[in-house]
N, C-alpha and C positions, 0 to 999 in steps of 0.2 A: 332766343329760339322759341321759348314758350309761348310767346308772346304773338310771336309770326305765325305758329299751329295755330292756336286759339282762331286771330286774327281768317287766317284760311279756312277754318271747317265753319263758323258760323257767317261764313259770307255766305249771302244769296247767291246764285247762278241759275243764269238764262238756260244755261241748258238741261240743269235740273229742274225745268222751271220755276224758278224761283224760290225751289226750297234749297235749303241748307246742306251740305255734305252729312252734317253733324245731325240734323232731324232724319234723314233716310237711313244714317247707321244705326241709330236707335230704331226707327221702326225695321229694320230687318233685323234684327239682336229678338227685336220683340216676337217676331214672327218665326224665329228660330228655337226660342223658348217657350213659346206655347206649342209646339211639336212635342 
């Protein structure tokens, strides 16, 4: 099952374009902590 999350948040998607699940949760973490 680890394997399969991992797997899922650093894949690319088209309709994030092309970034990661896993790079936009970090930048909005970051944008919430510098608040």
């Amino acid at each position: 099952i680890g394997f399969i999350e991992e797997w899922m948040n650093t894949l690319p998607r088209k309709i994030l374009d092309y970034r990661t699940p896993e790079e936009l949760f970090e930048k909005y973490l970051d944008e919430i902590y510098a608040a």
